[in-house]
C-alpha positions in Angstrom: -26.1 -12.2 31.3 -26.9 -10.1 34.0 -25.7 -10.8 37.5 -29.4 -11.3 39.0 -30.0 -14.1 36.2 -26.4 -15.3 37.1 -27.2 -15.8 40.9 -30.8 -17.1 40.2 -29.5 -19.8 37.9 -26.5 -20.4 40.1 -28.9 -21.0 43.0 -31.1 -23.3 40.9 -28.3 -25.5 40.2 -27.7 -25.7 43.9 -31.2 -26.7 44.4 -30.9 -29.2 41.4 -28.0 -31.1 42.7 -29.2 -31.4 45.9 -32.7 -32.9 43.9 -30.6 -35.0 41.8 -28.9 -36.8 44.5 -31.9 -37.4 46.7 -33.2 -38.9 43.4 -30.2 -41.3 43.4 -31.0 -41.5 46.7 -34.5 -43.0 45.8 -33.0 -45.7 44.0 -31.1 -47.0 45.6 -31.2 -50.4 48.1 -31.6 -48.1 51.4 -35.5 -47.4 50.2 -37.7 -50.7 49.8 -39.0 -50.6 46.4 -42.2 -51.6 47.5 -42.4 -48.5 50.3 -44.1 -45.9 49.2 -41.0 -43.5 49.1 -39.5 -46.8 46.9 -42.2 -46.4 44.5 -42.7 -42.7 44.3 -40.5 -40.3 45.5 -38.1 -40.7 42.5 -40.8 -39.9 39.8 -41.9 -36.6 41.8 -37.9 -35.9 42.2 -37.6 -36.5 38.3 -40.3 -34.0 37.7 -38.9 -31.6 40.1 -36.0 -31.8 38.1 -37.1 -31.5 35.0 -39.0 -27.9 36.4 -36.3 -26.5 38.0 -34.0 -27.4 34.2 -36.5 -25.7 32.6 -35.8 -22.6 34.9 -32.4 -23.3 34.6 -32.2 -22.4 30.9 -35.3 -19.8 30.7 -35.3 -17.9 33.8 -37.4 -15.0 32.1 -39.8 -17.3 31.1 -42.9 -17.1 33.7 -43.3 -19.4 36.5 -46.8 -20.9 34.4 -45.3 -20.8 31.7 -42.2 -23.0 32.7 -44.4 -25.5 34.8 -46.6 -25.6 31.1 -43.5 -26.4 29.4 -41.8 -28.8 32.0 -45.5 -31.3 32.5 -45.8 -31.6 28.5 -41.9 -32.5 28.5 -42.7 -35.0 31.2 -46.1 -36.0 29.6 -44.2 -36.6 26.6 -41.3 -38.8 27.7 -43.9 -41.1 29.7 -45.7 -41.3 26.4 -42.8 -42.6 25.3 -42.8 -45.5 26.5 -45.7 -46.9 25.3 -43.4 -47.1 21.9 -40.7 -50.1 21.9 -38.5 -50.7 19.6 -34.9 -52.3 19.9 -32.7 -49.0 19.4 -34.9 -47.3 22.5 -35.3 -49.9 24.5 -31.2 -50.3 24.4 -30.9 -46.9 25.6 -33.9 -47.7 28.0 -31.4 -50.5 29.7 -28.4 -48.4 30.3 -28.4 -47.0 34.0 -28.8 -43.2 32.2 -31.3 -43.7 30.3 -33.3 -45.6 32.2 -33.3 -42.8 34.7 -33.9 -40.6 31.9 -36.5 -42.2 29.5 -38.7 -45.1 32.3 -39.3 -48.3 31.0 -43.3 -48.8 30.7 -46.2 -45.9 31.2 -47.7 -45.5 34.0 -50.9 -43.5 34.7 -49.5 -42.9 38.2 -46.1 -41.3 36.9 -48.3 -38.6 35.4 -49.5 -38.0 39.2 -46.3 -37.9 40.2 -45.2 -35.2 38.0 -47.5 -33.5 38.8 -46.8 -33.4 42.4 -42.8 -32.5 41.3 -43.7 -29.6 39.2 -46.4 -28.2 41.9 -43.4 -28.7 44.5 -40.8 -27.0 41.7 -43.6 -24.1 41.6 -43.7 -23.7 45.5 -40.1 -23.5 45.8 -39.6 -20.9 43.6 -42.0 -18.7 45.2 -41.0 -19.6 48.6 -37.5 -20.1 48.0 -35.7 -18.9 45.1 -37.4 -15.7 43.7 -37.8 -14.5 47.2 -34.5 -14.0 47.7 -34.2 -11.6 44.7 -37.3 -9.3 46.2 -35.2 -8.3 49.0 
């Protein structure tokens, strides 16, 4: 791997954590559920997420291309839960998958993503693939 993908992915990661704890963040008591960060914030961090994990493992792929790739991921797990059966809905009550896989479709969670991958698509061009034009 060459050292510019090496620093680019290293620098994701960085960014990734940092989006994965905020998301924990948004969880948690310290945000009413019923603000508007409560209700939210952790769908367009998810999102943001799963963007910046699709850079993460395809950092040639192009910036379209990866935000393509990222919204049908995201489209497809919120799909998901329109389907219920016992095995998913088990994995669905752990604290993981629950993160992960949602419990019931929403139209706004498809907003939301949207607003996480736009964000994901803004900081790379602000952010992370500025640095390597210098």
């Amino acid at each position: 791997m060459p050292a510019k993908n090496l620093r680019y992915r290293i620098r994701v990661m960085v960014v990734a954590s940092i989006v994965i704890l905020l998301g924990l963040l948004s969880r948690s008591s310290l945000l009413p559920p019923t603000s508007f960060l409560g209700q939210y914030s952790g769908d367009i961090l998810w999102a943001l997420l799963v963007y910046l994990l699709v850079r993460w493992l395809l950092p040639q792929q192009s910036i379209l291309r990866s935000a393509i790739s990222a919204g049908l991921f995201a489209l497809g797990i919120e799909l998901s839960q329109l389907y219920h059966a016992p095995w998913i809905d088990a994995i669905r009550h752990t604290q993981l998958g629950g993160l992960i896989l949602g419990f019931g479709f929403l139209w706004s969670d498809l907003i939301c993503y949207a607003v996480g991958i736009s964000m994901g698509v803004c900081l790379e061009r602000v952010l992370l693939q500025k640095q390597f034009q210098k």
